[in-house]
KOLVEX-167691 format. One line per field, with one value per residue (C-alpha): residue number from 1; residue in one letter; z, x, y. Coordinates in steps of 0.5 Angstrom, whole numbers, plus 500, padded with zeros to 3 digits. Each point is the difference from the previous one (the first is absolute). Layout:
# residues N
resi [NUM, ...]
resn [A, ...]
w [Z, ...]
u [X, ...]
v [Y, ...]
***
This chain:
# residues 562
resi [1, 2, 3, 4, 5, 6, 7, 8, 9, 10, 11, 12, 13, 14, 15, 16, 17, 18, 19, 20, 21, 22, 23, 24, 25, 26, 27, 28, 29, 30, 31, 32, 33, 34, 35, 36, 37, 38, 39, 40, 41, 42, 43, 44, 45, 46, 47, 48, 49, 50, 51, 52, 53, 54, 55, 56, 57, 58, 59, 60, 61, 62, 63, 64, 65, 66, 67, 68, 69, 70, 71, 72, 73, 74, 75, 76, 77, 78, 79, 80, 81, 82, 83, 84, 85, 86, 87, 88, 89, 90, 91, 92, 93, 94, 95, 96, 97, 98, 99, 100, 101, 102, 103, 104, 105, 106, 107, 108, 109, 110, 111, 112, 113, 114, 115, 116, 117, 118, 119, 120, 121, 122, 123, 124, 125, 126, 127, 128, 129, 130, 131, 132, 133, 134, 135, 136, 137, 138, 139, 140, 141, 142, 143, 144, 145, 146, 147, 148, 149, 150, 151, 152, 153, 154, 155, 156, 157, 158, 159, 160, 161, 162, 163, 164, 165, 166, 167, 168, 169, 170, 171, 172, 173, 174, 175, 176, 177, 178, 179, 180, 181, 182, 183, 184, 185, 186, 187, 188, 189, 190, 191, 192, 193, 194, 195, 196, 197, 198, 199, 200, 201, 202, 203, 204, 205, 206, 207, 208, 209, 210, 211, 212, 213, 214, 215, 216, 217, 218, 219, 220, 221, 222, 223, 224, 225, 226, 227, 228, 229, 230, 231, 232, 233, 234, 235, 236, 237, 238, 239, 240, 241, 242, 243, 244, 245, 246, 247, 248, 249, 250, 251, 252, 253, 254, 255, 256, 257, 258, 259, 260, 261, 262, 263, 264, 265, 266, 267, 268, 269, 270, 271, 272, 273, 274, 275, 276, 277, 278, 279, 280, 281, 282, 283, 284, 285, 286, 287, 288, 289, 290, 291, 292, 293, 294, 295, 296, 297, 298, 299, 300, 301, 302, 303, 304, 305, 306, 307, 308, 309, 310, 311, 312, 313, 314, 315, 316, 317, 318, 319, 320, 321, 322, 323, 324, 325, 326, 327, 328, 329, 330, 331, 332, 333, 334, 335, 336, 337, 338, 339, 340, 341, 342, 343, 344, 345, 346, 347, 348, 349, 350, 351, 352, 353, 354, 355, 356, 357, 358, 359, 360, 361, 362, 363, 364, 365, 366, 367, 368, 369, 370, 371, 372, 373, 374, 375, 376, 377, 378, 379, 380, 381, 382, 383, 384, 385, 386, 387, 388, 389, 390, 391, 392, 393, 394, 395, 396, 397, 398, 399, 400, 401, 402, 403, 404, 405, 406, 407, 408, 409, 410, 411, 412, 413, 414, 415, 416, 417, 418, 419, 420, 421, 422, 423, 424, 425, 426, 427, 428, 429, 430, 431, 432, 433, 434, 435, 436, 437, 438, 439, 440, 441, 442, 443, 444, 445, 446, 447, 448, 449, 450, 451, 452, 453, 454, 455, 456, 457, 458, 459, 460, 461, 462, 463, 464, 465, 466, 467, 468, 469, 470, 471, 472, 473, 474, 475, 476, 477, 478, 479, 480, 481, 482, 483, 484, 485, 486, 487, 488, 489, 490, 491, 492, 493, 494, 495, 496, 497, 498, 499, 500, 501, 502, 503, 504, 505, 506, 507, 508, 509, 510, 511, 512, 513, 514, 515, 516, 517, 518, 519, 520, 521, 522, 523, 524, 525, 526, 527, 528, 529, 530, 531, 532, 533, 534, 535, 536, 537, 538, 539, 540, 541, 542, 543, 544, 545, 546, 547, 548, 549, 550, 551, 552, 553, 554, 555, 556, 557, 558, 559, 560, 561, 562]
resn [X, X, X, X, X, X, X, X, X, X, X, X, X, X, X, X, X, X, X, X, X, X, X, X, X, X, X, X, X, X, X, X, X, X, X, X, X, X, X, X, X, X, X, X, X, X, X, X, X, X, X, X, X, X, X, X, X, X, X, X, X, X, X, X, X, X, X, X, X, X, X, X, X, X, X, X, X, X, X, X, X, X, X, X, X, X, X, X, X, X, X, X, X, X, X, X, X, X, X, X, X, X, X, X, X, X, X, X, X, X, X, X, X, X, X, X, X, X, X, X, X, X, X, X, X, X, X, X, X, X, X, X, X, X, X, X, X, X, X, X, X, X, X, X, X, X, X, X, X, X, X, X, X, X, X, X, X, X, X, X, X, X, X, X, X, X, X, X, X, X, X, X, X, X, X, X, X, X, X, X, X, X, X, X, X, X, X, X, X, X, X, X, X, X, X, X, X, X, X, X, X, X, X, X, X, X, X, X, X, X, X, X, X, X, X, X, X, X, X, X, X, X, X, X, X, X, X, X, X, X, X, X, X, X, X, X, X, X, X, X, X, X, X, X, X, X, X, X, X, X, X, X, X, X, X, X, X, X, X, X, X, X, X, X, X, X, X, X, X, X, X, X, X, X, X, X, X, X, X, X, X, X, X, X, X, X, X, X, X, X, X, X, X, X, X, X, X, X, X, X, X, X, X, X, X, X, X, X, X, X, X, X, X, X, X, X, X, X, X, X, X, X, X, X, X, X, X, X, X, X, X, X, X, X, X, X, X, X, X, X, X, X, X, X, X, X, X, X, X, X, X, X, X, X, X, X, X, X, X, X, X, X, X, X, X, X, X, X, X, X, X, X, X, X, X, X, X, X, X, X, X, X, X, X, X, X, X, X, X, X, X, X, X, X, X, X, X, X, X, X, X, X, X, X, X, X, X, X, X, X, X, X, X, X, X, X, X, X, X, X, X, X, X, X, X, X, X, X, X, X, X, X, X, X, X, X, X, X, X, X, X, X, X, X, X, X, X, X, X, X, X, X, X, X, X, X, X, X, X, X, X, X, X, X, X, X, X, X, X, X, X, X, X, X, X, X, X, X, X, X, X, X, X, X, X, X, X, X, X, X, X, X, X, X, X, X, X, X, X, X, X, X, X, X, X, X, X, X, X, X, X, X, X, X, X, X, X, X, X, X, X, X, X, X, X, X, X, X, X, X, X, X, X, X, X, X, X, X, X, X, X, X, X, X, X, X, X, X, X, X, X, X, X, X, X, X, X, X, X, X, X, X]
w [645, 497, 504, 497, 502, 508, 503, 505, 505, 499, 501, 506, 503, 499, 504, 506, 500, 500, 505, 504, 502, 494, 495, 502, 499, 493, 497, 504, 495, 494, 503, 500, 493, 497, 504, 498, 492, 500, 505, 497, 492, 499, 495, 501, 502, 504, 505, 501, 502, 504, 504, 499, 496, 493, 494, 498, 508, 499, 494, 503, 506, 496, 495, 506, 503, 503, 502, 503, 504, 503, 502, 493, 502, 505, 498, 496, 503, 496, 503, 493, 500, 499, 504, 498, 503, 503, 496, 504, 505, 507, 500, 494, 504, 505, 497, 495, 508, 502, 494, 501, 506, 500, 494, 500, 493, 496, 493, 498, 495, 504, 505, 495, 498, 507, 501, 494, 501, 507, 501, 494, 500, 494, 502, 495, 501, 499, 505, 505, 499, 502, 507, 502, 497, 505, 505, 501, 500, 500, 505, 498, 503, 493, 497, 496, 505, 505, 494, 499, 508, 501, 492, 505, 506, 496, 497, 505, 507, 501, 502, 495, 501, 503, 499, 502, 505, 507, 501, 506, 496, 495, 505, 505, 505, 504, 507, 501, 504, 506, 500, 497, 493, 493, 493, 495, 497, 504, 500, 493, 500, 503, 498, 503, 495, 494, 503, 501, 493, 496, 505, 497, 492, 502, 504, 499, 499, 509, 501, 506, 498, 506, 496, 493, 504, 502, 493, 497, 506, 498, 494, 496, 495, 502, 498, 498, 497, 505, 495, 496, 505, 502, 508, 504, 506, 506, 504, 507, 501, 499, 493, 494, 497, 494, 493, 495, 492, 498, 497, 498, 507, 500, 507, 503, 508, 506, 504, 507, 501, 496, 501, 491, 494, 496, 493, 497, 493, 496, 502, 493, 502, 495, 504, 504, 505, 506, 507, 506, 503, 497, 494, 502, 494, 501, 492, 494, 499, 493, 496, 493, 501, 503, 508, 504, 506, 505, 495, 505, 498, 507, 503, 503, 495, 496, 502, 497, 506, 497, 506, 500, 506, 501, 500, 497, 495, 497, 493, 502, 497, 504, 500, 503, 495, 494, 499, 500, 505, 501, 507, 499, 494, 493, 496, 492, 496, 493, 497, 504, 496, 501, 500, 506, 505, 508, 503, 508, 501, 494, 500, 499, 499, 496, 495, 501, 501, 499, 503, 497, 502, 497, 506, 499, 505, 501, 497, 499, 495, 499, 501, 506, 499, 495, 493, 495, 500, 494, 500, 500, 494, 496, 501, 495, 497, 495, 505, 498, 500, 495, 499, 494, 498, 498, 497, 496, 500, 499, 500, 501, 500, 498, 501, 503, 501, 497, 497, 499, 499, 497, 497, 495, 499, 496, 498, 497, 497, 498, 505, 502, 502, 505, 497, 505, 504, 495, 497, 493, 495, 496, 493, 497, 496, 494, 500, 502, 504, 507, 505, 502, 506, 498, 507, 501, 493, 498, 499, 493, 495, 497, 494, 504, 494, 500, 496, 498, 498, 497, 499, 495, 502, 494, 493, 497, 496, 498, 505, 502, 507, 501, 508, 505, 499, 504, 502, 502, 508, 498, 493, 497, 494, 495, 499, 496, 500, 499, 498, 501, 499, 503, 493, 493, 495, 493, 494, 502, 505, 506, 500, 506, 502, 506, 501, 505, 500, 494, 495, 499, 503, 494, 493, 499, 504, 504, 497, 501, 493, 497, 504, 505, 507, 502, 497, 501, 499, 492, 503, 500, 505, 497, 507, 507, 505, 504, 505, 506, 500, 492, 498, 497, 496, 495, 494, 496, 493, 497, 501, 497, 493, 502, 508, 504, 504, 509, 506, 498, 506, 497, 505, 499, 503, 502, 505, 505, 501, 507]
u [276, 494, 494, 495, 505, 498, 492, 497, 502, 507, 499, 497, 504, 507, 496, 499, 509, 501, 502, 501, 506, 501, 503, 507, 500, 502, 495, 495, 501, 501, 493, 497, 502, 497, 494, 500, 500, 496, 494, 500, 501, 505, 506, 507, 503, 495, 499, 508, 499, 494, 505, 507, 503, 503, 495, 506, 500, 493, 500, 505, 497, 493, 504, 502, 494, 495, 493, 500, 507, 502, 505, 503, 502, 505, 506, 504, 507, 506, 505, 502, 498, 507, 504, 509, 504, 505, 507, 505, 503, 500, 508, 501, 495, 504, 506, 496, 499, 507, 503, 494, 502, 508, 500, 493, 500, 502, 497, 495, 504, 506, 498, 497, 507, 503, 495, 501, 509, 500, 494, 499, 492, 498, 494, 497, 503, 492, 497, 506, 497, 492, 503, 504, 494, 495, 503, 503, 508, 501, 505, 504, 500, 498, 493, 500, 499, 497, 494, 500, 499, 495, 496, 500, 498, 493, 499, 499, 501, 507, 505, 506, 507, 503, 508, 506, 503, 498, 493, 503, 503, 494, 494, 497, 497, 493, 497, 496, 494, 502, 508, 505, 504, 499, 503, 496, 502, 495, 495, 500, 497, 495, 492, 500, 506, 497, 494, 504, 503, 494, 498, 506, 498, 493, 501, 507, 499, 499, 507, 504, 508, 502, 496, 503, 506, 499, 498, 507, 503, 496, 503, 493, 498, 495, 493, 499, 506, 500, 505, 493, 496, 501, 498, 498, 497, 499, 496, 500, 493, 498, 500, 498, 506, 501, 502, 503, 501, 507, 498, 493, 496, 496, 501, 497, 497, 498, 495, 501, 494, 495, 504, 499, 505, 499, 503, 502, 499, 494, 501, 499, 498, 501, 496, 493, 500, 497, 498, 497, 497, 497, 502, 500, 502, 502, 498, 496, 500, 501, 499, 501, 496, 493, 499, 497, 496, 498, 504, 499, 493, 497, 494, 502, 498, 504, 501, 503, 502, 500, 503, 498, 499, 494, 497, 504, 495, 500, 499, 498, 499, 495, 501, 493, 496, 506, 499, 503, 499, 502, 501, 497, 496, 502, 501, 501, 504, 499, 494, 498, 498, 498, 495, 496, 499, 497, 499, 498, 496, 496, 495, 493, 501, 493, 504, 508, 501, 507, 502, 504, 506, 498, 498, 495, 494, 494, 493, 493, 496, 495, 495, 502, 503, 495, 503, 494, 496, 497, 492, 504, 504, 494, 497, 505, 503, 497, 500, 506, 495, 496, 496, 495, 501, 494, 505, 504, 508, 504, 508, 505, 505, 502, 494, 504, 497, 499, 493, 497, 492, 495, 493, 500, 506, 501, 506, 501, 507, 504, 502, 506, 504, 506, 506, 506, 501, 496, 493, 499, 494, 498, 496, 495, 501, 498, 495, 503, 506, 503, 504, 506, 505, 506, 504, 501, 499, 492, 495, 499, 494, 503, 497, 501, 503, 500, 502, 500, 505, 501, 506, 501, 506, 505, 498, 495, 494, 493, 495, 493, 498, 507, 502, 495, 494, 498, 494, 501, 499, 499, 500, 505, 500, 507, 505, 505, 503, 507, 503, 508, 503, 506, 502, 498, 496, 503, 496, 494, 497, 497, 492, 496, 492, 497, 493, 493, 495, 503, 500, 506, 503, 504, 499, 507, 503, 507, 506, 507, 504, 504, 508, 497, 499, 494, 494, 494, 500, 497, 494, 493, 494, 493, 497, 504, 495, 501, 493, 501, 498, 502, 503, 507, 504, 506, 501, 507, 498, 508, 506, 507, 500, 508, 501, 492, 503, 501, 499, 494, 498, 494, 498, 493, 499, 495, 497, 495, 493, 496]
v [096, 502, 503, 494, 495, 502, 499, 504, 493, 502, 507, 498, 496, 504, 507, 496, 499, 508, 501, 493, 497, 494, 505, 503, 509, 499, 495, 504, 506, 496, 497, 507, 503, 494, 501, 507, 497, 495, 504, 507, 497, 505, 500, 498, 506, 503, 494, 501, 507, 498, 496, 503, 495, 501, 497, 494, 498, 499, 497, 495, 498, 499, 495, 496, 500, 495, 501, 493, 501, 505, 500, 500, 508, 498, 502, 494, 497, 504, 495, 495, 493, 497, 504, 498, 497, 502, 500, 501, 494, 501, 499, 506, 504, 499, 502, 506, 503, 500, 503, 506, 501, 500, 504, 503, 504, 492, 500, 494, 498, 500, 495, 496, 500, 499, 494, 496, 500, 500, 495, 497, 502, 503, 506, 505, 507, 502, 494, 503, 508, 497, 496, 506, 505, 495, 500, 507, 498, 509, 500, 506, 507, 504, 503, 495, 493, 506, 501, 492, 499, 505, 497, 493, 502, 504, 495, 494, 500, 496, 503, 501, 499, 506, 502, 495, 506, 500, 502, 505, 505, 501, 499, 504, 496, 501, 498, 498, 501, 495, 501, 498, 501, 496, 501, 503, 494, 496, 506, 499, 493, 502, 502, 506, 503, 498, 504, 506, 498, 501, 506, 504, 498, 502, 508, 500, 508, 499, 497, 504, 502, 496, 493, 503, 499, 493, 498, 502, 496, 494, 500, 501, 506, 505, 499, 507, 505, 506, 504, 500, 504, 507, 499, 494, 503, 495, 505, 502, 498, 507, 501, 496, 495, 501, 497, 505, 498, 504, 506, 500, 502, 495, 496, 495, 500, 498, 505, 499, 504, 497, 492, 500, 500, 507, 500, 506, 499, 495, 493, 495, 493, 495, 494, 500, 505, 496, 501, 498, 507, 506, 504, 509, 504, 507, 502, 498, 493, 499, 493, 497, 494, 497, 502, 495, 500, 495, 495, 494, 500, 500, 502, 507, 506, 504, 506, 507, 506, 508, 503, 508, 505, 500, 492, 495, 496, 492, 497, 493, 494, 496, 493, 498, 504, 500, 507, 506, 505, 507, 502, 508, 504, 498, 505, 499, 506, 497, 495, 494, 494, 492, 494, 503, 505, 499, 506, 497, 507, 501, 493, 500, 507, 503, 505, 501, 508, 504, 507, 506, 496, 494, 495, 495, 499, 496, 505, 498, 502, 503, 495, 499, 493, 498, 504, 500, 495, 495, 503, 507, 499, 496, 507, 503, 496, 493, 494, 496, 494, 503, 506, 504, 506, 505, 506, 500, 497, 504, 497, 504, 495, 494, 494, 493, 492, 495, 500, 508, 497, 505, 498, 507, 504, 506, 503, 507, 499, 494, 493, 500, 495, 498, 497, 501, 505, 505, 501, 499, 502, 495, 501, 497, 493, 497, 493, 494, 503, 499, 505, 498, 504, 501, 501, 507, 503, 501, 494, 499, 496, 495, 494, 493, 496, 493, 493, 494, 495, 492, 497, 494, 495, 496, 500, 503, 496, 501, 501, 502, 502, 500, 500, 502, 502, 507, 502, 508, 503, 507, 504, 502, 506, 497, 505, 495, 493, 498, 493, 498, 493, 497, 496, 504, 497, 498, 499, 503, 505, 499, 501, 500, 502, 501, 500, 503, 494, 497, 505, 505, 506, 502, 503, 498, 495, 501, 496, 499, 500, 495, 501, 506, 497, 507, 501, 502, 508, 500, 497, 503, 500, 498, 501, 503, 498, 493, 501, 496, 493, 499, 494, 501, 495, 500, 496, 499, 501, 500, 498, 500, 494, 499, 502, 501, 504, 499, 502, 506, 506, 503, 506, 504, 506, 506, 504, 498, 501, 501]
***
C-alpha cells in the first residue's frame, strides 16, 4: 500500500502491538518489516534487508495490508472451501482394502475390474489409486510400499498400514520403563515414535549401529545413506564425534571440549541466520550489504569496541545526546572537513596558538584580552565614520563603495572606470554623447538615437493634421524618415508633410511611389532641429488616383539632445 495511505494514528496504534500477545510470531514480523518501511521511508528492498525478508514477501504483506485490521497479517487458512466428497462406497471400500491385503501388489485398474464383475459397482481406476494413496493401503514388504509407508507417516501423524505378515518376525520389541513387553506395532501408535521419527530425519548423522539395525528391521529406509560417509564415529565420550563427507576432507564436528559444532570448511546460508545468544567471530568479518547496530531502535547507545593490548576503546552513539562519541583521542590521517566544528577545551579563548607539532591552544593577545582599540586605531587610520584628510591620498590599490564624495578633484592622468573584473580607460567624448558599460569589455562614448512614428490604418485619403497632434518632450536633431505601406498605391504616389508649428520640415517631401510599399528615402530636410515643446503635425498631401494606398508606417529618426 502506499505511505501516504497510512497516518501517524495508524502508526502509533500498530507500535503499541510489537511485542504483545495479540499477533502470533509470524504476524509480529510482518508487523516490524512494515513498520521499518513505513517509519524510515526507505525503499523496497532496503526495508527487506532491514527486516530479513525478501522485497516480493514484503510487497505481498503490504498489498494484503490493513491499517485499520491488523490481524490482516495472520496467516490465512490453506484448507479448500469446498472439500470432495468421498467417491468410494463404504462397501467398495471394504472390498478395495481386502484385495490390497490379500494380494498387496494388486494394480488400480485390476481391482476396478474385479469390482465391477464380481459386485457389480463400477469405480474409476483413478478414484481407486487416490483412496488406497489417502489411506496408505502399502501393505507389501518391498522399497516401494516401505517408501510410501514412510512418505505417510511424514506427512501426517496417522499411523500407516503396516505389511500383512505377523508383526513378531519383522518387529522388534521394547520395554518399557514399568515392565512388560509390547510390539512396535503399538509402540508406533504412539506420539513419542513420531517424535523419535522426525528425531532421526533431522540428526540422522547421530544414529547408533544398533538403532541402524532396528530401522532395517522395521522395514523402513534409513533416513541417511551411510555408504555416502567415509566414517560415523559415535565417539567414546573422549573425543569429538565426527561426520566425514567421502573424500573431500571436509567433516562435520561435535567438540566435547567446547560443547559446539565445528566445520571444517566454509558454511553457505541460503536463508537468515538467526539466534538467540551472541555472535564471536575468530577472523575478519566480511560483508556485502549495510551493518546495522542496535536495530530494534531502543534507548541504549550504540556502541563499537577495538579491543588492543593496551585498553580497549569505543566509538559510541550516545543516544541521549545523538552524537558520536570517541572513547580516546581522535586523530585524522587525511583531511577533516564538515558544517561545523566544537572544540570543548578551546572556548572564550583570546587567540588560538599552535606548536611545532600542530596542536592548538588557548593564548592571549598582547593587550591582554583587549586587542587594539577603537581610539588606538583612529589614530592611524581614517575613521570608519568618517574623517578629513590634511595630506595627500595617495592610493595604491583599488578605491570601493558606493559614493566616493570630493568637493575638488584633480587627476593628473585620464578617469578610469570599472567594467567587470578589470579597469578600463575611457576617452574623451563628443558633445551630446553618453558613456555606456559594455560588461567585461572597455566602456565606451556613444549618440542616444531616437525616433518617433505614426501609423495610418485602412485606406489612405487626403487630410491635414492627420492623426495625433504631438507636442515634443525633448529635442531631437533629425537624421532620416521612413515611409512603408501594407497595400501599394496605383495610379499616383503617396505624398506626405510633416511640419514644427505649422510650417514644414521639408524641402522635399517623403512619398511612396506608385505600385511601391517604401518610401521616404529621396526626401530632403529644410530644418533638422525639433527643439523641446514644438508642435508636430502631419498632413497627407497626395494619394493614389486608382488605389489610395493603406495601412501607412511613417517612422522619423534622429539623435537626442541633452
Amino acid at each position: 500500500m502506499p505511505r501516504h495511505d497510512i497516518r501517524i494514528e495508524h502508526i502509533a496504534k500498530l507500535r503499541q502491538l510489537v511485542g504483545g500477545n495479540d499477533l502470533t510470531e509470524k504476524a509480529q514480523k510482518k508487523l516490524k518489516a512494515i513498520l521499518y518501511y513505513f517509519e524510515n521511508e526507505s525503499s523496497m528492498d532496503e526495508a527487506a534487508r532491514a527486516a530479513g525478508v525478501t522485497a516480493s514477501a514484503l510487497r505481498r504483506w503490504l498489498d494484503a495490508f490493513d491499517p485499520e485490521n491488523p490481524q490482516s497479517l495472520e496467516e490465512k487458512s490453506r484448507k479448500p472451501k469446498t472439500v470432495r466428497s468421498s467417491e468410494i462406497s463404504e462397501s467398495a471400500a471394504v472390498l478395495i482394502r481386502s484385495y490390497r491385503q490379500a494380494s498387496p501388489r494388486i494394480g488400480k485398474e485390476e481391482i476396478s475390474k474385479k469390482l465391477l464383475s464380481e459386485k457389480g459397482e463400477t469405480v474409476s481406476a483413478s478414484s481407486i489409486g487416490r483412496y488406497i494413496e489417502r489411506e496408505c493401503l502399502y501393505f507389501a514388504d518391498c522399497p516401494l510400499h516401505r517408501r510410501k509407508r514412510l512418505h505417510a507417516m511424514m506427512k501426517s501423524s496417522s499411523v500407516c498400514a503396516q505389511p500383512a505378515q505377523p508383526l513378531s518376525a519383522t518387529l522388534v520389541t521394547i520395554q518399557p520403563s514399568k515392565g512388560g513387553w509390547v510390539s512396535v506395532k503399538k509402540w508406533m501408535h504412539s506420539g513419542l515414535f513420531m517424535a523419535l521419527l522426525l528425531f532421526m530425519t533431522l540428526l540422522g548423522i547421530m544414529v547408533t549401529t544398533v538403532t541402524r539395525a532396528h530401522a532395517a528391521t522395521l522395514g523402513l529406509p534409513l533416513l541417511v545413506n551411510t555408504e555416502a560417509f567415509e566414517t560415523i564415529d559415535d565417539g567414546d565420550l573422549l573425543t569429538n564425534i565426527e561426520l566425514r563427507f567421502g573424500d573431500s576432507g571436509e567433516a562435520i564436528a561435535w567438540n566435547l571440549l567446547k560443547n559446539q559444532f565445528n566445520f571444517s570448511g566454509d558454511a553457505h546460508i541460503e536463508g537468515n541466520l538467526t539466534g538467540s545468544g551472541g555472535l564471536a567471530i575468530e577472523e575478519n568479518i566480511r560483508a556485502k550489504g549495510n551493518l546495522t547496530l542496535n536495530s530494534d531502535n531502543d534507548a541504549n547507545d550504540a556502541v563499537f569496541t577495538f579491543g588492543n593490548a593496551t585498553l580497549a576503546q569505543s566509538l559510541s552513539f550516545v543516544n541521549a545526546s545523538q552524537k558520536f562519541r570517541f572513547s580516546t583521542s581522535l586523530d585524522i590521517a587525511g583531511t577533516m572537513s564538515g558544517y561545523a566544528l566544537t572544540v570543548s577545551g578551546l572556548r572564550n579563548c583570546d587567540t588560538l596558538d599552535t606548536d611545532a607539532n600542530g596542536v592548538l591552544s588557548c593564548g592571549t593577545d598582547s593587550g591582554a584580552g583587549g586587542g587594539m582599540s577603537m581610539t588606538d586605531g583612529d589614530l592611524r587610520y581614517v575613521k570608519k565614520s568618517g574623517d578629513t584628510m590634511t595630506g595627500s591620498l595617495n592610493v595604491v590599490g583599488t578605491i570601493s563603495g558606493s559614493i566616493l564624495k570630493a568637493s575638488n578633484m584633480t587627476v593628473s592622468g585620464a578617469v578610469v572606470y570599472s567594467s567587470g573584473n578589470t579597469l578600463k580607460q575611457s576617452a574623451k567624448g563628443l558633445s551630446g554623447q553618453l558613456l555606456i558599460s559594455q560588461g567585461t569589455s572597455a566602456p565606451k562614448w556613444a549618440s542616444p538615437v531616437g525616433g518617433m512614428m505614426w501609423y495610418f490604418d485602412g485606406t489612405q485619403a487626403l487630410a491635414i493634421s492627420k492623426g495625433p497632434q504631438i507636442t515634443m518632450p525633448f529635442g531631437l536633431t533629425l537624421s532620416g524618415i521612413t515611409l512603408s505601406a501594407k497595400g501599394a498605391p496605383t495610379g499616383a504616389a503617396l505624398i506626405y508633410d510633416i511640419n514644427k508649428d505649422g510650417t514644414t520640415i521639408f524641402s522635399t517631401r517623403p512619398q511612396i511611389n506608385a505600385s511601391s510599399t517604401i518610401g521616404g528615402q529621396d526626401a530632403i530636410f529644410s530644418t533638422t532641429s525639433l527643439p523641446v515643446n514644438s508642435v508636430i503635425t502631419i498632413d497627407i498631401d497626395q494619394i493614389g488616383s486608382t488605389f489610395a494606398g493603406s495601412g501607412v508606417t511613417i517612422m522619423l529618426k534622429g539623435t537626442r539632445n541633452y
